[in-house]
C-alpha positions in Angstrom: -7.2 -6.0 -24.6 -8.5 -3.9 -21.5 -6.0 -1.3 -20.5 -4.7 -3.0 -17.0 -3.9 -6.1 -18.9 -2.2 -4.0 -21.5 -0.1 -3.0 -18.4 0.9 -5.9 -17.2 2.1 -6.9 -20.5 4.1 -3.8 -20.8 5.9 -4.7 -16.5 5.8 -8.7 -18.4 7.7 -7.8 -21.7 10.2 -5.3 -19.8 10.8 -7.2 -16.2 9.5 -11.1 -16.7 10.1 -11.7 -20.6 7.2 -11.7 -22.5 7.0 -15.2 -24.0 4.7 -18.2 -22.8 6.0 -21.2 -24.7 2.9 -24.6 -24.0 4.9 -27.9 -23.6 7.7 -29.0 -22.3 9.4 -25.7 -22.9 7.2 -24.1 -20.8 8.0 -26.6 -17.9 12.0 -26.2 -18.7 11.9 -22.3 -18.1 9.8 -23.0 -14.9 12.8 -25.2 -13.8 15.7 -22.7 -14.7 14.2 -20.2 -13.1 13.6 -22.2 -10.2 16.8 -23.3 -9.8 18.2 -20.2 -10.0 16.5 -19.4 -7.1 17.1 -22.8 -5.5 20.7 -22.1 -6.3 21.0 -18.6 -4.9 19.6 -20.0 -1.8 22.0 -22.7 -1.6 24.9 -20.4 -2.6 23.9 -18.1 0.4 23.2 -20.6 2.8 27.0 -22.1 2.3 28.7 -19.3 1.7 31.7 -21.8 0.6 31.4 -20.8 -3.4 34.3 -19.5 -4.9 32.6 -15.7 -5.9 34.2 -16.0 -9.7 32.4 -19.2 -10.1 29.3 -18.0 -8.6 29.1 -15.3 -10.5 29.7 -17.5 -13.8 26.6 -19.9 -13.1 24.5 -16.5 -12.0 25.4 -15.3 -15.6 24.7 -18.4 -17.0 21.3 -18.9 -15.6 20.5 -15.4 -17.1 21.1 -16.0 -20.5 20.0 -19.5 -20.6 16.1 -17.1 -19.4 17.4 -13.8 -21.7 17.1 -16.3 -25.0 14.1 -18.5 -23.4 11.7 -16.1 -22.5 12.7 -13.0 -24.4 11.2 -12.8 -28.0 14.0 -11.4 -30.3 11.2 -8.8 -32.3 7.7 -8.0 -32.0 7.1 -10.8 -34.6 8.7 -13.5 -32.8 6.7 -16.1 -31.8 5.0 -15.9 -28.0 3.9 -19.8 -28.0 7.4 -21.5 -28.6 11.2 -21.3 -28.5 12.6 -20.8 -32.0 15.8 -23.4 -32.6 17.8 -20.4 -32.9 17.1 -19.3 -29.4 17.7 -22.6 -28.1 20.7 -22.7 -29.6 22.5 -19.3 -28.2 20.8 -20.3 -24.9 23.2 -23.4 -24.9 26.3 -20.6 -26.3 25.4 -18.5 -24.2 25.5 -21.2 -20.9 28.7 -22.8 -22.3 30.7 -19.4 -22.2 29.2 -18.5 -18.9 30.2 -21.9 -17.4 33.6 -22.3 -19.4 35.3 -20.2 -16.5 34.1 -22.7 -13.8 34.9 -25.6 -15.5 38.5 -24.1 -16.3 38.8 -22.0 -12.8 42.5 -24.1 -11.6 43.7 -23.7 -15.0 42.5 -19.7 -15.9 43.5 -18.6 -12.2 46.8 -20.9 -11.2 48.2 -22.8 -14.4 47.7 -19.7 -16.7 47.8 -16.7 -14.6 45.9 -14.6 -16.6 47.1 -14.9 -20.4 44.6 -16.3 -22.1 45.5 -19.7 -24.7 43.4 -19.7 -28.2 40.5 -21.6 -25.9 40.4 -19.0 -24.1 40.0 -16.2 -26.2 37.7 -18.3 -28.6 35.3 -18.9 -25.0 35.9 -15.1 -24.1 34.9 -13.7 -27.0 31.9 -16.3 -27.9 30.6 -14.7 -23.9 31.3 -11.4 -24.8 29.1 -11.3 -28.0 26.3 -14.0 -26.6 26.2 -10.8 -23.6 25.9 -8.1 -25.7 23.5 -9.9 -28.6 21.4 -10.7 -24.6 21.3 -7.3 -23.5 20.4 -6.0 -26.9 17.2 -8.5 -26.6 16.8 -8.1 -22.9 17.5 -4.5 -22.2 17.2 -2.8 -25.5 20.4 -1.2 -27.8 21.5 1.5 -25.9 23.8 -0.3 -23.3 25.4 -3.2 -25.8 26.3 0.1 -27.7 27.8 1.6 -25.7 29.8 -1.6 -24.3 30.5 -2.2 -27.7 32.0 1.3 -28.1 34.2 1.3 -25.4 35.5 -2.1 -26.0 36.5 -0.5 -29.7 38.2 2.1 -27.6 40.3 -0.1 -25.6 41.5 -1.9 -29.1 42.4 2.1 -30.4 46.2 2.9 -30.4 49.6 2.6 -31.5 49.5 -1.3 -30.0 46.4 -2.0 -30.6 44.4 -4.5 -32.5 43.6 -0.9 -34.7 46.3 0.8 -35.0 44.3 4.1 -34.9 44.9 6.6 -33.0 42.6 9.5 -31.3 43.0 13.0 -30.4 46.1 13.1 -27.2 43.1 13.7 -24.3 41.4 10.7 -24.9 43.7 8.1 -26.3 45.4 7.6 -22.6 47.0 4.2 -23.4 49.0 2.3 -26.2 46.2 -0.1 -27.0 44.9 -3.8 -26.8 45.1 -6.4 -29.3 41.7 -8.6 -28.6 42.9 -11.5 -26.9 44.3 -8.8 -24.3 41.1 -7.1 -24.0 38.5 -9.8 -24.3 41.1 -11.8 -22.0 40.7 -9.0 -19.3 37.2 -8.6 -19.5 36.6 -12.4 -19.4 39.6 -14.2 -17.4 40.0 -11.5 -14.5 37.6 -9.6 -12.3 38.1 -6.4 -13.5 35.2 -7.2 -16.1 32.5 -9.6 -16.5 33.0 -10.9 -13.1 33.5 -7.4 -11.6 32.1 -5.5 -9.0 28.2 -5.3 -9.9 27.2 -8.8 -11.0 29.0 -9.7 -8.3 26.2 -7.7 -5.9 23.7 -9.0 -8.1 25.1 -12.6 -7.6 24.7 -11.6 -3.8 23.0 -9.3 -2.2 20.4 -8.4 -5.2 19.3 -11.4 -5.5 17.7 -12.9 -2.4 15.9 -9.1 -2.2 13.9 -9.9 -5.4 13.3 -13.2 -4.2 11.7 -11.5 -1.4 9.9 -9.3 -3.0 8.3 -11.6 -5.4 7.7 -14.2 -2.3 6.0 -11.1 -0.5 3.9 -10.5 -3.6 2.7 -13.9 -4.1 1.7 -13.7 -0.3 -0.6 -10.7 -1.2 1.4 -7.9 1.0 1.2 -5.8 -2.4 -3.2 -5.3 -1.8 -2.7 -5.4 1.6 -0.3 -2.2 1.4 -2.8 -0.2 -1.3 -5.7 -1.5 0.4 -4.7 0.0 3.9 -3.4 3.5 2.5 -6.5 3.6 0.8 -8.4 3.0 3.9 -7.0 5.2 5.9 -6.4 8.3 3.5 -9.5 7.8 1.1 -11.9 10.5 2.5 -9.6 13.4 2.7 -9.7 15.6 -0.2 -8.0 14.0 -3.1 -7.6 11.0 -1.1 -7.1 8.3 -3.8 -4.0 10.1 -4.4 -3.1 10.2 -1.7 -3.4 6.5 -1.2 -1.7 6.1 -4.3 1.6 8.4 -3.1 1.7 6.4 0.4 0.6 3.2 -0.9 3.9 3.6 -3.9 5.8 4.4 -0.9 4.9 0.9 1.3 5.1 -1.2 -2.2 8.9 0.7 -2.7 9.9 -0.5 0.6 9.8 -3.9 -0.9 9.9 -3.9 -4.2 13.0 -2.2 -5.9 10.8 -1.3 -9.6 9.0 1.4 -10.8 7.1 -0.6 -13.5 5.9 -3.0 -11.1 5.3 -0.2 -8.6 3.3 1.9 -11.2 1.0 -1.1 -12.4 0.9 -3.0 -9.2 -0.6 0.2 -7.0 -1.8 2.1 -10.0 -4.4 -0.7 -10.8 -6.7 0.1 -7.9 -5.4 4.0 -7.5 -5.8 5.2 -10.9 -9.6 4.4 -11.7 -10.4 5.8 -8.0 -8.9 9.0 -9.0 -10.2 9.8 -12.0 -13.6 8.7 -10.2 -13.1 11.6 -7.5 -12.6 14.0 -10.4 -8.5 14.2 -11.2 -8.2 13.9 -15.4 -6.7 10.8 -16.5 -3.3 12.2 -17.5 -2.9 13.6 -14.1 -3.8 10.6 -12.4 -1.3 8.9 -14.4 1.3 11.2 -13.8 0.4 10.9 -9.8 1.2 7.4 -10.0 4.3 7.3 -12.6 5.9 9.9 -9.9 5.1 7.7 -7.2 6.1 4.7 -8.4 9.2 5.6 -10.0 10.3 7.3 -6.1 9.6 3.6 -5.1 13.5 3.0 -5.9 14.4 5.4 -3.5 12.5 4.0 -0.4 14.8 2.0 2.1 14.9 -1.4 3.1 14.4 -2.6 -0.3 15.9 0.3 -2.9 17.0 -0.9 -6.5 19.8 -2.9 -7.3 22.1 0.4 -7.7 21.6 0.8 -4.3 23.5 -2.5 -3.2 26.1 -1.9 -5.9 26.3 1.3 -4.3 27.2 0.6 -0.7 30.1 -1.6 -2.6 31.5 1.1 -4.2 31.4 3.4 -1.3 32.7 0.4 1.0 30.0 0.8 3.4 27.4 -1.4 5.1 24.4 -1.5 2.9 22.5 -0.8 6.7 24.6 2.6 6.5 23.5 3.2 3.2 19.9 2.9 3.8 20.2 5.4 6.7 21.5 8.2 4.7 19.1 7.5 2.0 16.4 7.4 4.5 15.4 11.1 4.5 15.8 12.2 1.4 13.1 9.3 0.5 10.5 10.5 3.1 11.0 14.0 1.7 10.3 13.1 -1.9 7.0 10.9 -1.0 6.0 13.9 1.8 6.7 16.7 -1.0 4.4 14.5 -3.5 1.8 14.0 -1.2 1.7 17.7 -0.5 1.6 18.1 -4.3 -1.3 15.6 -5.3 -3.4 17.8 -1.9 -2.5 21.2 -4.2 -3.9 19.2 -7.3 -6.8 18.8 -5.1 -7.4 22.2 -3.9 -6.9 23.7 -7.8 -9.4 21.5 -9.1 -11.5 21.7 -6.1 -11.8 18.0 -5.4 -13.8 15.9 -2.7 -12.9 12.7 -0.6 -14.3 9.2 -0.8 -17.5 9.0 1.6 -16.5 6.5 4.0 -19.1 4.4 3.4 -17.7 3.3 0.3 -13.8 2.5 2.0 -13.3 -0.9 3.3 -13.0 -1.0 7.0 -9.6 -0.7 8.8 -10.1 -3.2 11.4 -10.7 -5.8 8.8 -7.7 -5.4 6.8 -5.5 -4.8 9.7 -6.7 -8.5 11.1 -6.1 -10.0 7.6 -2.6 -8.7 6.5 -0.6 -7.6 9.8 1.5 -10.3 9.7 3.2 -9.7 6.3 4.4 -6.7 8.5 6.6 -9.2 10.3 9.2 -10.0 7.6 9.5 -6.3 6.7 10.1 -5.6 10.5 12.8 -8.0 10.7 14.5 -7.6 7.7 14.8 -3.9 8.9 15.7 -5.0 12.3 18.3 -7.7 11.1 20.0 -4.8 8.7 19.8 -1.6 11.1 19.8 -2.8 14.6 21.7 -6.1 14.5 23.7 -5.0 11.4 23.6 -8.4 9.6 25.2 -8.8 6.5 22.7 -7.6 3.5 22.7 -11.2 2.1 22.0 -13.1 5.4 19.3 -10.9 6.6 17.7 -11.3 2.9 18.5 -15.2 3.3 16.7 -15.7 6.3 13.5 -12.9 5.7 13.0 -15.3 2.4 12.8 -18.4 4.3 10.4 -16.4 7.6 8.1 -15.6 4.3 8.2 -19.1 3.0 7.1 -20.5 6.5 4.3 -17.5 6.3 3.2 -18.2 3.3 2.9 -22.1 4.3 0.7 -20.9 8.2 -1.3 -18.4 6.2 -2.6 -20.6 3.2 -3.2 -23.7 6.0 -5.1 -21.1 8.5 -7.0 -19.9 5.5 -7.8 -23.6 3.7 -8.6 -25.0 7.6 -11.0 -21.9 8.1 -13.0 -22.4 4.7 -12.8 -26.6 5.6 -10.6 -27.5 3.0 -8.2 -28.7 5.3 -4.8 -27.5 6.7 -3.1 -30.5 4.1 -4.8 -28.9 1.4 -3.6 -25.0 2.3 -0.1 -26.1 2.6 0.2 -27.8 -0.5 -1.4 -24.2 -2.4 1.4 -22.4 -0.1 4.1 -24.7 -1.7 2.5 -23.6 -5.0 2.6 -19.8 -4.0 6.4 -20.2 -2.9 7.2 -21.9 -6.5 5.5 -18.9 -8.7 7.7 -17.0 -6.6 11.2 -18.7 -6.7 10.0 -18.7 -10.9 9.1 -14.7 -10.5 12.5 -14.0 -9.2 14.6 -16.0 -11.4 12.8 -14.1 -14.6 12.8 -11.0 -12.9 16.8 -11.0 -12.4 17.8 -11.6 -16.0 17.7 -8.2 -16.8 19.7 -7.4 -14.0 21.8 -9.6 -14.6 22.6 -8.8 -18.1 22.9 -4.9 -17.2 25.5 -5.8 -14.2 27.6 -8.0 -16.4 27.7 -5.3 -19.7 28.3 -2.6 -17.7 31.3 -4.6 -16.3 32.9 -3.9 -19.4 32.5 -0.6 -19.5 34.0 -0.5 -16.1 36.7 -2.7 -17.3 37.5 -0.4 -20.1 37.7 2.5 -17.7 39.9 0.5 -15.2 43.0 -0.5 -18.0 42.6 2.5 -20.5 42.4 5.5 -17.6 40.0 7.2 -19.8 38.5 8.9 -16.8 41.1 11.2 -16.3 41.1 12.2 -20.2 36.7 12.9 -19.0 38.0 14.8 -16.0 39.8 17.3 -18.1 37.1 17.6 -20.6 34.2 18.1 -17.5 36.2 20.7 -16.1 37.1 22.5 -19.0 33.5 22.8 -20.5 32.5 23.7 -17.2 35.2 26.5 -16.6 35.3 24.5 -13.0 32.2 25.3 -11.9 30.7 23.1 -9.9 26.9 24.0 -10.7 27.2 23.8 -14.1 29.1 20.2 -13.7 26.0 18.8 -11.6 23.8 20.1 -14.5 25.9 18.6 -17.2 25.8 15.8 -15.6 22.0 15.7 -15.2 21.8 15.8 -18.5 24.2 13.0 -19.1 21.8 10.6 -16.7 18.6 11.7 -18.3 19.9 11.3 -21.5 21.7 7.7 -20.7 18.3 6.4 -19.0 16.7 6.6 -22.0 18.7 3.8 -23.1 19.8 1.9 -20.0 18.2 1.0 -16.9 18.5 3.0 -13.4 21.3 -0.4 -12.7 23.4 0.2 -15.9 23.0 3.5 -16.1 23.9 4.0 -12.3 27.5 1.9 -13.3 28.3 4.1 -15.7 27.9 7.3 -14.4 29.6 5.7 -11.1 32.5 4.6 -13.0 32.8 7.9 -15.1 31.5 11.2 -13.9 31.0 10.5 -9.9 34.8 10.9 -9.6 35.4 14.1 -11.8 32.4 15.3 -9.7 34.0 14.6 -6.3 37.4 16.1 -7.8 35.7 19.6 -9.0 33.8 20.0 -5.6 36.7 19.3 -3.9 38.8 22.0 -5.8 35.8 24.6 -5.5 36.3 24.3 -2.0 33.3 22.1 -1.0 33.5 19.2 1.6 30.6 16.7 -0.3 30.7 12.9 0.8 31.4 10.5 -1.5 27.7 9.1 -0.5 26.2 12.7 -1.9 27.7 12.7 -5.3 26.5 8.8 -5.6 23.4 9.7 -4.9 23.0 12.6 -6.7 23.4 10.3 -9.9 21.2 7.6 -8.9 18.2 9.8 -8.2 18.9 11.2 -11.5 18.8 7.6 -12.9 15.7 7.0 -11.8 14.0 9.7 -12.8 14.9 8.5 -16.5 12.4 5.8 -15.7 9.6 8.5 -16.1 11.2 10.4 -18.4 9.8 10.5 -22.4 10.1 9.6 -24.8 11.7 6.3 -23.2 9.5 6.0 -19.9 8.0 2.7 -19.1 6.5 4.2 -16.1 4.4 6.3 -18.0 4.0 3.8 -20.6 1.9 1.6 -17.9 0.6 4.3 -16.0 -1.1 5.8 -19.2 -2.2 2.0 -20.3 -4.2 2.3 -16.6 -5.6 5.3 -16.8 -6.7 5.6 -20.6 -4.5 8.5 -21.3 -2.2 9.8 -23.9 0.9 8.7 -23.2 2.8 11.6 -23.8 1.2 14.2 -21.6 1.1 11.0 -19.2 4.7 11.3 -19.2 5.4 14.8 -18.9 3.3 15.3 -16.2 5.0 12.8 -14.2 8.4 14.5 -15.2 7.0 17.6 -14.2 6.1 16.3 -10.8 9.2 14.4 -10.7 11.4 17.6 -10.9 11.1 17.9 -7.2 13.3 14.6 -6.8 15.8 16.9 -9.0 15.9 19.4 -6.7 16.1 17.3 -3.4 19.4 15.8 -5.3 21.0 19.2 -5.2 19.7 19.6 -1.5 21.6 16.9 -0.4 24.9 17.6 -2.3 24.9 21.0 -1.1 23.8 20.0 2.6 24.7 16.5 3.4 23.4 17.0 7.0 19.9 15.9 4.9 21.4 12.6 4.5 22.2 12.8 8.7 25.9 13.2 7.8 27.3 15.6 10.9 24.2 16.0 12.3 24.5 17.2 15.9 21.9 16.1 18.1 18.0 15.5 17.4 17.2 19.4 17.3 19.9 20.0 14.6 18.4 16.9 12.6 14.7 18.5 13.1 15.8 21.4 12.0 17.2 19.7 8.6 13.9 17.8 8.0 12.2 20.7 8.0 14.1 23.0 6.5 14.5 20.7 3.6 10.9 19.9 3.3 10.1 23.6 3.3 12.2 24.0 0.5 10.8 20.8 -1.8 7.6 22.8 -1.1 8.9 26.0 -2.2 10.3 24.5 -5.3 7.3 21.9 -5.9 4.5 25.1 -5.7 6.7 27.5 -7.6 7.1 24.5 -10.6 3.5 24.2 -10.4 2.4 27.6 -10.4 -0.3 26.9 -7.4 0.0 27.0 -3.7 -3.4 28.2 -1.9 -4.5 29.6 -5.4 -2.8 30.1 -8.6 0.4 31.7 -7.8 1.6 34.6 -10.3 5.3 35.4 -11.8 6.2 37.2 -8.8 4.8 34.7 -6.6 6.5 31.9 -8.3 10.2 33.7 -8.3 9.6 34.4 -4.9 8.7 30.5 -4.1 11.9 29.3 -6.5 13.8 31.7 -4.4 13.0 30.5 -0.8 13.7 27.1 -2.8 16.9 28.0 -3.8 18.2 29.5 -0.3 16.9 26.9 1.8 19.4 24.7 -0.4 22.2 26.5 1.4 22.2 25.2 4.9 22.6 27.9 7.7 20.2 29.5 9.8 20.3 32.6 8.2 19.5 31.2 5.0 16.5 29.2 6.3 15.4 32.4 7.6 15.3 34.0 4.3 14.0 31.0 3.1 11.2 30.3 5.3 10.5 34.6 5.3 9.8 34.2 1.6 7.5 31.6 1.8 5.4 32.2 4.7 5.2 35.7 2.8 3.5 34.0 -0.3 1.6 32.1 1.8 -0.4 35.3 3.4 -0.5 37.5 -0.2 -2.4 34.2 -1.1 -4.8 33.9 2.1 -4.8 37.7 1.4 -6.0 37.3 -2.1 -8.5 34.8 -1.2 -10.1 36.6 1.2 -10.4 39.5 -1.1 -11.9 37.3 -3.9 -14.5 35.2 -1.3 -15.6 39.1 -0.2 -15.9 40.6 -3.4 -17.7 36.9 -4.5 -20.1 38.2 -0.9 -21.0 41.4 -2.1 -21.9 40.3 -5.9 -24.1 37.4 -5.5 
């Protein structure tokens, strides 16, 4: 197997399911995941679905796919659908669609309070979930849904009658037809908040990322970075941090990002002269940033602007800079890789043309325009703008493929007919790729539920703060830990729930006792980046596990690497929660905003040099505590501060020049 299909084996198994049943099974998945999409569409398009019941057949189509496609071991069959698979499919669809067929009756006749059906149905969903995600998305997260649902049945009332130390055991307890009742018959579970965003907004912006894939926007993207940046020192890598950046803006994965840009980038690095792990690492930290990059972030993203009770256009405005600051810091960092291992450009002669590539993919710039258009300027609900950007790609899918087949004299007929295809691969690439969204949204809901009828965040709150003594630094880094250490198990979505649900609140109450004024938006944020830097994080780091697949590396360096360059992202988390003017929250005017940009971006220099121990030349201790210093006070907003900052660095700047000069004299005088 040749390491880029080893790759997309690895974004197959983790994001499409990696079995490929022949027959009539084969056909079957293709029309489930199909008419999921078809189904979204419709759902959208009406807008007249009760949102219980839509989020019930939106389940159920995801683990009707979860048991189709996903092998239960490494020894399962690829070819076929075992009997037993079949079989929880069909469980698994029945308990979804159990609460449509008996919505009157669960929401008027029964108000709640489940009957022996019920609870039979609720817990039949409830294990067919977790036994899903286990498949789907690994252990970690039905584990932990398991464990708090045990903790919700803890107590003097409760189906154990077993009670925990007075901090945590902040309620009397749930017999299990209360609890599986709650998380199944209300919308405080199951049917909560995050599948419902997944049921909605999430959605229609995979289908449009998959539709825009299958149009070929994804080589147009690398092909034009690589163009355009290939001759400048480094300049593969360079392509390959811009070129994760464009890909981000429409595709909310770093697996995909990582394998889909990394497939060209990769082999041109190592052939300009940057070793394979670093090349690796160059494109693990790139594509794992891809979540960050407005319009299209990853599905925490939309989950996010729920929970904050914004527009999901306001959202993507305050996550705007922080994004162009990680992929501008990056792209500095691959140049200083350059310079340390003293590497050459791409003669020109050996780039495709500009002009060529301009002419044959501008127009898949005209969805992306719009969709930002419809979500920023018009402010159009998240859904509708996603709606109608999916059915502008389907019609440019259709023109393109009929220009194309009428230019090589195959005919327009002919072209349209091989568009309709294109459009089907991606209606089945969307439905495959949401089950694991799916399946993380809905188990996280009961985690969330737990938290919502036991109160156990307050019992967390007074842990946090006494560990932490109330400070608010060391409860940031606690809680670093807590997301690194969670996304090793669960994916950025999942993991983003939780930490929502849990920590984001005892973080917001600290700061606000330590006397700091930090948006709500900051202290999400903060999480989620962390989130997804668990994606390139080992030992659990798909990203890395691609990226090294690509480039023919060991895995492990691979992946430290990439965590090494990804620490920068770490530190522009604390930027932001210690200056929320970087997220253009009470900015003044564009001077004050300038000022921000660059300040902040002097200080993800600082910080990204002094990590890597190299700025013009190799820096020394001194140097480097100097550079993490200017890091650290350009956190601090303030001119003063940025003085400082900027002194310190512009000061390490000249000892280096200095040093330079010194070495290319002495070098002058010894030939």
């Amino acid at each position: 197997m040749t390491e880029d299909n080893r790759a997309l084996e690895i974004v197959e198994e983790s994001e499409l399911g990696g079995r490929k049943p022949k027959g009539y099974s084969r056909w079957l998945i293709f029309a489930v995941a199909v008419s999921w999409s078809v189904f979204q569409l419709w759902a959208t398009w009406t807008g007249t679905l009760d949102p219980l019941k839509l989020r019930a057949i939106h389940l159920a189509f995801a683990l009707a796919l979860a048991f189709l496609v996903y092998p239960f071991s490494k020894k399962s069959p690829r070819d076929r659908v075992p009997w037993a698979d079949w079989l929880l499919a069909g469980l698994g669809v029945a308990g979804a669609l159990y609460v449509v067929v008996e919505y009157y009756g669960i929401t008027q006749l029964r108000g709640g309070v489940p009957n022996q059906l019920d609870s039979f149905m609720a817990t039949l969903t409830v294990l067919v979930l977790l036994a899903a995600s286990w498949r789907v998305l690994g252990k970690a997260l039905p584990i932990i849904a398991a464990v708090f649902l045990l903790y919700a049945l803890t107590g003097p009332k409760g189906a154990f009658h077993f009670t925990l130390p007075s901090f945590l055991q902040l309620h009397a307890g749930f017999t299990w037809p209360q609890a599986v009742g709650q998380l199944y018959l209300t919308t405080e579970g199951l049917w909560g908040t995050p599948i419902g965003v997944s049921a909605t907004f999430v959605f229609l912006f995979v289908l449009f990322g998959a539709l825009l894939d299958k149009a070929g926007a994804g080589q147009f993207l690398i092909q034009i970075a690589y163009s355009l940046l290939g001759t400048f020192r480094g300049g593969p890598a360079k392509a390959a941090v811009v070129a994760s950046g464009l890909h981000g803006m429409v595709s909310g994965s770093s697996v995909s990002n990582v394998v889909t840009v990394g497939t060209l980038t990769i082999p041109l690095m190592k052939r300009v002269g940057y070793p394979a792990e670093t090349a690796g690492a160059i494109e693990v930290a790139g594509g794992s940033n891809g979540q960050l990059m407005p319009p299209v972030m990853g599905a925490a993203a939309f989950i996010m602007a729920e929970y904050l009770s914004i527009p999901y256009s306001q959202l993507i405005v305050y996550a705007a800079v922080p994004a162009v600051l990680a992929y501008a810091t990056l792209f500095v960092v691959v140049h200083l890789e350059a310079l340390r291992l003293g590497l050459k450009g791409v003669p020109r002669s050996e780039l495709p043309a500009v002009g060529p590539i301009l002419r044959s993919g501008f127009h898949y710039l005209i969805p992306l325009g719009y969709l930002i258009y419809s979500l920023v300027v018009v402010h159009m609900t998240p859904e509708r703008a996603a709606f109608n950007t999916v059915l502008l790609i389907g019609l440019l899918i259709l023109l393109q493929e009929a220009w194309r087949a009428s230019r090589s004299g195959q005919g327009a007929l002919h072209g349209v007919r091989r568009g309709a295809g294109l459009i089907l691969e991606g209606l089945e690439a969307a439905g495959r790729g949401m089950v694991g969204i799916a399946l993380a949204t809905a188990s996280a809901g009961i985690i969330v539920g737990v938290v919502t009828i036991t109160g156990i965040g307050f019992g967390l709150s007074d842990i946090v703060q006494a560990l932490s003594m109330g400070n608010i630094i060391a409860v940031l880094v606690m809680t670093q830990i807590i997301c690194l250490i969670l996304g090793m198990g669960l994916p950025t979505t999942a993991n983003y729930i939780v930490m929502a649900s849990l920590v984001v609140p005892v973080v917001l109450n600290l700061a606000e006792k330590s006397g700091l004024q930090v948006p709500a938006v900051a202290a999400h944020l903060f999480v989620f980046y962390f989130g997804i830097m668990a994606d390139s994080t080992p030992p659990v780091a798909l990203a890395a596990y691609a990226a090294s697949a690509i480039a023919k590396s060991d895995f492990w360096r691979t992946g430290v690497q990439g965590f090494i360059y990804e620490m920068r992202t770490a530190f522009l988390a604390y930027m932001f929660f210690f200056n929320p003017k970087l997220l253009l929250i009470g900015v003044n005017g564009f001077f004050d905003g300038l000022e921000v940009v660059v300040s902040g971006f002097m200080g993800m220099l600082a910080f990204a040099s002094g990590v890597m121990g190299f700025l013009h030349r190799p820096l020394g201790l001194l140097q480097r505590l100097l550079l993490l210093g200017a890091a650290v006070a350009l956190v601090t907003p303030g001119i003063q501060s940025d003085l400082v900052g900027a002194g310190l660095l512009l000061l390490v700047y000249i000892w280096q020049r200095m040093a330079s000069a010194r070495a290319e004299l002495r070098q002058g005088s010894n030939p």
